[in-house]
N, C-alpha and C positions, 0 to 999 in steps of 0.2 A: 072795418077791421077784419069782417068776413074776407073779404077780396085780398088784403095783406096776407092774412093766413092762406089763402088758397095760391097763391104768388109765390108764397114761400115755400109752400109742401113739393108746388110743380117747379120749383128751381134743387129744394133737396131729391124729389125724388130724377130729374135728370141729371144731376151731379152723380147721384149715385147709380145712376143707369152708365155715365161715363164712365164712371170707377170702374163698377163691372167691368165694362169691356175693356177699356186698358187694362185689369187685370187677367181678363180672358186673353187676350191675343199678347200680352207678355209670359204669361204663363205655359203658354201653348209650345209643345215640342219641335214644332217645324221653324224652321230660318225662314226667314224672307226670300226671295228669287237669285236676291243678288250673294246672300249668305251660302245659301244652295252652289250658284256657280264657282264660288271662291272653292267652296271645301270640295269640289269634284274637280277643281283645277289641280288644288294640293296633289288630290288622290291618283289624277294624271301623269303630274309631276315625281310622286313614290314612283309608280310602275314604270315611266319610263327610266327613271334612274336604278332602279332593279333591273330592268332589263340589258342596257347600258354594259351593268356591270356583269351579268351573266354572259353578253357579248363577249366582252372581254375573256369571261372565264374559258367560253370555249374556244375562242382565239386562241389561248395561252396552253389548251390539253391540244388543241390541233397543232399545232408547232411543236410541241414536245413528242406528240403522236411520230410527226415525219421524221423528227432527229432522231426518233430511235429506233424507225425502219431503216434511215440513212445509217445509222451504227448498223442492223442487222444485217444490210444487205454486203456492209466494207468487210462485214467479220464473216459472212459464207464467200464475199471474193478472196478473202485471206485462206481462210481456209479449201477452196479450193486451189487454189498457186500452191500452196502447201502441199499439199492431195498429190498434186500434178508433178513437184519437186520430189516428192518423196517415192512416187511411182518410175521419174526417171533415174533415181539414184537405185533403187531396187532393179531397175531390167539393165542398168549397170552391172550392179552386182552377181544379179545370176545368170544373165546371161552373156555378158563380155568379161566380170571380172573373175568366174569362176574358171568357166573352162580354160578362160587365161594362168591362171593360178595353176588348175591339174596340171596343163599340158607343161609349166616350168618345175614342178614338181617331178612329173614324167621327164622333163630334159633332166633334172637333179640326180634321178634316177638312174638315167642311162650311163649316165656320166660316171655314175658312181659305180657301176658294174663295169663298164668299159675300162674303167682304170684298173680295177681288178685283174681281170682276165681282156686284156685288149687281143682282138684279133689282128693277127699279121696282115698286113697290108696284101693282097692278094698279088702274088710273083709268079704264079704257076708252081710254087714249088709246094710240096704237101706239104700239114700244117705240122706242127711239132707234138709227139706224142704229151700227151698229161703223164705229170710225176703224180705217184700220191704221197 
């Protein structure tokens, strides 16, 4: 009976030495190798799909960057032609269409005194005295 009981204490106490340790290594914080690879696959897989889309993002500010140097650069060409339009209508102005203007002004002028007082068509013959 001696031998029964001591068979049976060395079977409970390595059962309980298995328990332990499947409790210990279930218990335990770290994954297995292959749990390890999975969750740093995952963690691969976030960053490169963040990245991906940050990709994207500045694809999408660099394209909008160019069209609206392309808008800036169409509106300083506009407003230069403008510039350049506005500079030929003004040396128009002052300098062809002004003196143009005095000098019919100045014919308006002559014209209008001439008709007044016209002088005789020169005959040789002296001019006519002034009535007052």
């Amino acid at each position: 009976m001696e031998g029964l009981m001591r068979k049976t204490s060395k079977l409970v106490g390595l059962a309980g030495a298995a328990l332990a340790l499947s409790l210990l290594t279930g218990c335990s914080q770290q994954p297995d190798p292959a749990q390890q690879a999975v969750n740093a696959a995952n963690r691969a897989d976030q960053a490169a799909s963040r990245a991906e889309a940050a990709s994207q993002r500045s694809q999408q500010a660099a394209a909008q960057a160019q069209a609206a140097a392309s808008r800036v650069e169409q509106a300083a060409s506009d407003a230069k032609a403008a510039a350049d339009r506005a500079e030929a209508i003004a040396s128009k102005t002052t300098a062809g269409g002004a003196t143009h203007h005095r000098m019919r002004h100045h014919h308006k002028a002559a014209a209008a005194d001439s008709g007044a007082a016209a002088p005789a068509p020169d005959s040789g013959a002296a001019p006519a005295p002034a009535t007052p």
